[in-house]
C-alpha positions as CSV (number, residue, x, y, z in Angstrom):
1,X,27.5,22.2,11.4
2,X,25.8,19.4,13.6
3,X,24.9,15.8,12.4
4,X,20.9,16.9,11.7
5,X,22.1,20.4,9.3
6,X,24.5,18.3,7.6
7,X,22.3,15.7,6.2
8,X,19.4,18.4,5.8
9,X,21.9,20.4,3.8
10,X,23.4,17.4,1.8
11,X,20.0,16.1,0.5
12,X,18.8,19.8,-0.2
13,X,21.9,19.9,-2.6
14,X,23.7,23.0,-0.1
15,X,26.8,23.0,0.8
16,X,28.2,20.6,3.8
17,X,31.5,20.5,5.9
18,X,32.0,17.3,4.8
19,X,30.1,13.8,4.0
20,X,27.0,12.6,5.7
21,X,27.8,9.7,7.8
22,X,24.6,7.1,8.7
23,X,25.3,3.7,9.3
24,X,22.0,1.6,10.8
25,X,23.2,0.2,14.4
26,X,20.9,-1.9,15.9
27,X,22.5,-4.9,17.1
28,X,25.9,-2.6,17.7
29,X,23.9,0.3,19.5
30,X,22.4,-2.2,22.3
31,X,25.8,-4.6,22.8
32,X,27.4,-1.1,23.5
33,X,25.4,0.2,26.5
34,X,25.1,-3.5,27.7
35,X,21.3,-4.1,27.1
36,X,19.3,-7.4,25.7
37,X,18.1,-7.1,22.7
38,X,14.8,-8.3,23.7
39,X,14.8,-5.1,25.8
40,X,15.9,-3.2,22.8
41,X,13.1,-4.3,20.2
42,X,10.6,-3.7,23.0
43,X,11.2,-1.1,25.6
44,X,11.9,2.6,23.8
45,X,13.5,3.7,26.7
46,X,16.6,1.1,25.8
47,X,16.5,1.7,21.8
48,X,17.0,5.7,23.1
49,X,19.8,5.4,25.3
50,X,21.5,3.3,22.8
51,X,21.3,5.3,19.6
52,X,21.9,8.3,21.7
53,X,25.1,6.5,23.4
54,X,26.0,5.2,19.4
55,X,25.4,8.5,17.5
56,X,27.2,10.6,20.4
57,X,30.2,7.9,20.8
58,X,31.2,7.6,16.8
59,X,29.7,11.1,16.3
60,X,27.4,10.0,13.5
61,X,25.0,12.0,12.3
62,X,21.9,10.9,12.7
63,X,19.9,8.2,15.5
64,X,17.1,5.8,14.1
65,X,14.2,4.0,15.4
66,X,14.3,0.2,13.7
67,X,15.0,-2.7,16.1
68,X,12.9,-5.7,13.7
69,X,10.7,-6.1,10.6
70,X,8.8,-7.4,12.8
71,X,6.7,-4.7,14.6
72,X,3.5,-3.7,12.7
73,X,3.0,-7.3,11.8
74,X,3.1,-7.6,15.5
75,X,0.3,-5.5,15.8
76,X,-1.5,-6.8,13.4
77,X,-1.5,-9.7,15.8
78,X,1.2,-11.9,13.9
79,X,3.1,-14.6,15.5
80,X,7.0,-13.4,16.7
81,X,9.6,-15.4,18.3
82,X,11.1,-13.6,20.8
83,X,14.6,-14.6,22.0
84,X,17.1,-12.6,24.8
85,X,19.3,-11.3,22.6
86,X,18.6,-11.6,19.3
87,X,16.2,-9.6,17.0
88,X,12.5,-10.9,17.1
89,X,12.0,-13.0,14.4
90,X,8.9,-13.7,11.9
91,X,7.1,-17.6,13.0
92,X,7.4,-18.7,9.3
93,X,5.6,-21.9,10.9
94,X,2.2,-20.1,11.9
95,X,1.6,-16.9,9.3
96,X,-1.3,-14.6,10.5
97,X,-2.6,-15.1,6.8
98,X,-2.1,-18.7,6.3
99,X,-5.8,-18.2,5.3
100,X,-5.5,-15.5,2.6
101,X,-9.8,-15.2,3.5
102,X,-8.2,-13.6,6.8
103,X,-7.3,-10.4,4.9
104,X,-10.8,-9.1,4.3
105,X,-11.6,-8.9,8.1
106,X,-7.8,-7.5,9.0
107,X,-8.1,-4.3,10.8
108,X,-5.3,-1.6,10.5
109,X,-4.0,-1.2,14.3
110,X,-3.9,2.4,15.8
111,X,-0.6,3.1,15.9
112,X,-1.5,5.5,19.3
113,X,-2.7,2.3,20.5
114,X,-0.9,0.1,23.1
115,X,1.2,-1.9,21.4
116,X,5.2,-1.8,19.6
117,X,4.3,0.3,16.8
118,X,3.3,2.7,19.8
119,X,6.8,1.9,21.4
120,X,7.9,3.3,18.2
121,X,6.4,6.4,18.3
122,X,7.8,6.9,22.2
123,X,11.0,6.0,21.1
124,X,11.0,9.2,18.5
125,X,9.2,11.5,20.9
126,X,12.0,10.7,23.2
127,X,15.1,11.1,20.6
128,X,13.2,14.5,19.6
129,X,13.3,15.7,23.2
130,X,17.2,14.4,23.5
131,X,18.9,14.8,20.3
132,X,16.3,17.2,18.4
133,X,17.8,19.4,16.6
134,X,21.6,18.2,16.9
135,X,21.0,14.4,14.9
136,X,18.4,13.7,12.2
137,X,15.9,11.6,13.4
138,X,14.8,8.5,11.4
139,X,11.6,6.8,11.8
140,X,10.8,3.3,10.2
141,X,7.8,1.4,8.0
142,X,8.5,-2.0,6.1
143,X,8.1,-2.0,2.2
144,X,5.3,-3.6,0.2
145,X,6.5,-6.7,-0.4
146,X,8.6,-7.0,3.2
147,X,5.3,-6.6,5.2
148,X,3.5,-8.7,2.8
149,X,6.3,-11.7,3.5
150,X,5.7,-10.9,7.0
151,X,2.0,-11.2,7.2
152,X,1.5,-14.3,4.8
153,X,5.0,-15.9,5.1
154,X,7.8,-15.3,2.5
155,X,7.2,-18.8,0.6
156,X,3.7,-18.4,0.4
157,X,3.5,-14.6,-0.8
158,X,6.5,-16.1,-3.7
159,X,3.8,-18.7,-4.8
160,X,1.0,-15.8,-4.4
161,X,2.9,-13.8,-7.3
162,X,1.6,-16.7,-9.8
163,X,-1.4,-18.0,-8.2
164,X,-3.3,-15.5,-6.9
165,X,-2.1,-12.3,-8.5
166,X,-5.5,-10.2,-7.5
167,X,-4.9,-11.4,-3.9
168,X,-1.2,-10.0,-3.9
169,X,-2.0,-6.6,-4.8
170,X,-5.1,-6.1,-2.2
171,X,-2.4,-7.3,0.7
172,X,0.0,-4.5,-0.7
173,X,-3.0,-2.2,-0.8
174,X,-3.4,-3.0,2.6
175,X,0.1,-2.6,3.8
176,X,0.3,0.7,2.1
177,X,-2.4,2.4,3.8
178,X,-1.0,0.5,6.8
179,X,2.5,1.8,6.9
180,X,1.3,5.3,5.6
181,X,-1.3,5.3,8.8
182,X,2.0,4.7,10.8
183,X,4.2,6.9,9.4
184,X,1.8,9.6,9.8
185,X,1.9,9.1,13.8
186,X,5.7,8.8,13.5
187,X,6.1,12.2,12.0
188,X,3.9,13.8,14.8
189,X,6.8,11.5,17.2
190,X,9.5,13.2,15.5
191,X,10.5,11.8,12.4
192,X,12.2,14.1,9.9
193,X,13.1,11.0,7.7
194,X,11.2,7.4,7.6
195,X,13.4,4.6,6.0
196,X,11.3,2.0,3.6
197,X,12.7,-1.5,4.5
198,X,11.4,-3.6,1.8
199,X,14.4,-7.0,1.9
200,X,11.7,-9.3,0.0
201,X,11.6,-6.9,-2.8
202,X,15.2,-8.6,-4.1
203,X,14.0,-11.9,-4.1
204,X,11.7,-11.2,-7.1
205,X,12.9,-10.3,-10.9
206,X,12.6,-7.4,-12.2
207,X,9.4,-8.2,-14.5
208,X,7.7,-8.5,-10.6
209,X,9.2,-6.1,-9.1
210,X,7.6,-3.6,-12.1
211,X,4.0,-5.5,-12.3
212,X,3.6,-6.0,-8.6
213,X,6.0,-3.9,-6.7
214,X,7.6,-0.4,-8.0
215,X,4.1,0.8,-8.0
216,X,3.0,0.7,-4.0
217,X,6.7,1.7,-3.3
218,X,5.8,4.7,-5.0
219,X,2.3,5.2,-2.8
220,X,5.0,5.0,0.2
221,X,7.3,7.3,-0.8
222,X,4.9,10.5,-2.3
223,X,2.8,10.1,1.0
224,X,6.2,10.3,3.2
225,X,6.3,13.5,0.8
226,X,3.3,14.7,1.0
227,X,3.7,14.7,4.8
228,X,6.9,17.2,4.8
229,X,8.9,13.5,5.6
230,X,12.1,12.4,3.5
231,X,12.5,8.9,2.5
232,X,15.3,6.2,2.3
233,X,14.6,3.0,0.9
234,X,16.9,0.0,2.1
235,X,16.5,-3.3,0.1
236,X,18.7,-5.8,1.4
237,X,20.4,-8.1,-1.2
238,X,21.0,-8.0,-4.3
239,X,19.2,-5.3,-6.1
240,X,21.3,-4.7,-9.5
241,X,18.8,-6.2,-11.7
242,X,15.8,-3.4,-10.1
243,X,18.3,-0.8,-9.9
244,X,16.3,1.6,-12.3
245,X,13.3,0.8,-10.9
246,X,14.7,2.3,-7.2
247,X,15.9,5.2,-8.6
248,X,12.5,6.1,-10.4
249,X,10.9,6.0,-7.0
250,X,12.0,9.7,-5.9
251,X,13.3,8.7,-2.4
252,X,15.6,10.9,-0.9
253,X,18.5,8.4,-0.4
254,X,18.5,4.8,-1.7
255,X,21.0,2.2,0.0
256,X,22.9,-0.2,-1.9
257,X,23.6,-3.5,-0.2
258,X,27.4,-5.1,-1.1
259,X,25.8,-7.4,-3.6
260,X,24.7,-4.2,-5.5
261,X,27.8,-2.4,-6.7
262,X,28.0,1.4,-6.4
263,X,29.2,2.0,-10.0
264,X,26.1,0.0,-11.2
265,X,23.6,2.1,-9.1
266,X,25.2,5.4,-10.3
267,X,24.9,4.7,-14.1
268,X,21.2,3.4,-13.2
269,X,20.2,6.3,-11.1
270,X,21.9,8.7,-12.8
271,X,23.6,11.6,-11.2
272,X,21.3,13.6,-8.7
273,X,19.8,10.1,-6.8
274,X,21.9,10.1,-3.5
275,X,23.2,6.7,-2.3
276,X,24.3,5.1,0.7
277,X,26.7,2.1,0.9
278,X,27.5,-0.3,-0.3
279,X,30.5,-1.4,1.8
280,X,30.4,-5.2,3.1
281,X,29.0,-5.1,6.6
282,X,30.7,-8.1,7.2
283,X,33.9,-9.2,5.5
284,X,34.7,-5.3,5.1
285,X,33.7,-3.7,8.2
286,X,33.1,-6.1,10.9
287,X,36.7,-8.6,9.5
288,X,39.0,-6.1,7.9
289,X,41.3,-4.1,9.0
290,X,40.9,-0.1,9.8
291,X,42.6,0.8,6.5
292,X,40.7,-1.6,4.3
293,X,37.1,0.2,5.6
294,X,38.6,2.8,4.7
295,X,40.1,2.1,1.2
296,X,36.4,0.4,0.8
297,X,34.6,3.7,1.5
298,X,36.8,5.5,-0.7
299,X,36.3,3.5,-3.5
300,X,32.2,4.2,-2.9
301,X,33.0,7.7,-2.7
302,X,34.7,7.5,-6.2
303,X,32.2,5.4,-7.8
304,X,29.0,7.6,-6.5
305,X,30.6,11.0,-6.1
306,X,29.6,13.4,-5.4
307,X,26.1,12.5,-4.0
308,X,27.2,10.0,-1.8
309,X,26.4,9.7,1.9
310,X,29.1,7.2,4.3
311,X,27.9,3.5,5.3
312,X,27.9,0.3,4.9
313,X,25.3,-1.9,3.0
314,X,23.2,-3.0,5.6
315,X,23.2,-3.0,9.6
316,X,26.6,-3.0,11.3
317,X,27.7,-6.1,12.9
318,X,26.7,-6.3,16.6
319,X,30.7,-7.8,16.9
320,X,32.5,-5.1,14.2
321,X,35.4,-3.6,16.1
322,X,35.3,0.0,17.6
323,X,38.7,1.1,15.5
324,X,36.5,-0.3,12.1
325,X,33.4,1.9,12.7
326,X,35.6,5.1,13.6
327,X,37.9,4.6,10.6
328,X,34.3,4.6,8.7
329,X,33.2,7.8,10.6
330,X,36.6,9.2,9.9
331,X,36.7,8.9,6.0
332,X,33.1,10.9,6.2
333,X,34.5,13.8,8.6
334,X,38.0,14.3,6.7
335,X,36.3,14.5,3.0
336,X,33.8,16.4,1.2
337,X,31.1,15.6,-1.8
């Protein structure tokens, strides 16, 4: 059973050798074929050979297509700050809709267009001719209230919520049918799942997260369905107090970041909601020892069982050690559900 039937199987409730194992490398994946991150997050030809070289060297199971939040609001013709070898970053300084007027003459960009989102969609056309058929391939769309953060600046969009609460929800309208746009093209590429990267989401309550929110996550993820595509949703942070509301959503698999503890998402979600995580990327994977990843995973395993896929709560370390990840990698290939 390769990487791609293994997952398939899992998430269709079949049975599987043993567990899924899909850790997000970004970071990790380009340090280990010696590339620039700039080069990464901008050049599909670099994202592919390190995903390929990751997936292939740890034998995970799947290869994915996120580098940075930052590329539709690129398109969009946002302001990024583009470094050598770090991830682009948002200009917090100069927000595309520091004018909130500026949203009723936004266009959508074509994703088929010049452009990253277009980098995107060569990077999964590539991995599909590659990989195809041997790892999963997962494409990549930011959240509601990520894209939102992205396009009118995190601080503003938080004072947005009580000012201008009409104004919120026709920028999530727009991201919506943005990301959805996107997504489509992506599963054309190749995608057979699209992660939903929405971080902002856990800096709002709960009573926000269900007004505002919960309901254009749930646009996202039954249009990903209605396409034939699975969905993942990754919230960074700490999520415990929306817990329920993630689990309502229908996604495929939900991750759970180390602030978020597994036992917490399981008695939220109840039984059939398959989760990912939530093992410390940092003090756990990238600073302990071999054996304490894996007496980390198996206390996840225990706590979600048995719907449970292998990884930590957010991206791996660019610096976690090579005997870390494959003691990670093992845990998933030496136990099942």
């Amino acid at each position: 059973m390769n990487g791609r039937e293994r997952v398939l199987a899992f998430l269709e409730g079949r049975p599987v050798d043993c567990l899924p194992c899909m850790p997000i490398t970004m970071q990790f994946a380009c340090d280990l074929i010696g590339a620039k991150y700039y080069d990464y997050a901008t050049d599909y030809r670099v994202l592919v050979e390190g995903q390929i070289r990751v997936a292939e060297q740890f034998d995970l199971d799947y290869v994915n297509t996120m580098s940075d939040p930052g590329c539709e609001a690129s398109d969009c013709g946002a302001a990024l700050v583009y470094t050598e070898n770090a991830p682009p970053a948002m200009d917090e300084s100069r927000p595309l809709l520091e004018d909130k007027a500026k949203l009723a003459t936004l266009k959508i960009p074509d994703p088929t267009a010049p452009g990253r989102m277009n980098n995107r969609l060569k990077a999964l056309e590539l991995l599909r001719e590659r990989v195809g058929g041997e790892k999963l391939i997962e494409g990549w769309i930011e959240g509601p209230c990520a894209e939102a953060a992205d396009l009118r600046g995190i601080n503003r969009l938080m004072l947005d919520f009580f000012d201008d609460p009409a104004f919120v929800r026709d920028l999530f309208a727009f991201v919506v049918e943005m990301e959805l746009r996107f997504a489509k093209e992506q599963a054309k590429a190749g995608a057979e799942i699209i992660g939903i990267g929405d971080a902002a989401a856990s800096l709002i309550g709960p009573k926000f997260y269900h007004e505002f929110v919960w309901g254009y996550e749930k646009q996202m993820v039954d249009g990903l369905r209605e396409m034939g595509v699975r969905s993942r949703l990754h919230i960074c942070g700490n999520t415990r107090r929306i817990l329920k509301g993630m689990g309502e959503l229908g996604c495929d698999i939900v991750d759970l970041d180390f602030l978020s503890p597994m036992d917490e998402g399981r008695a939220a979600m109840g039984p059939d909601q398959v989760l990912l995580g939530n093992i410390d990327p940092v003090r756990v994977l990238r600073n302990g020892s071999p054996e304490e990843v894996t007496g980390a995973v198996a206390a996840c395993h225990q706590q979600a069982a048995p719907r449970f896929i292998v990884g930590p709560g957010c991206e791996t370390p660019r610096d976690t050690p090579q005997d870390n990840l494959r003691a990670l990698v093992a845990y998933a290939k030496t136990h099942q559900p």
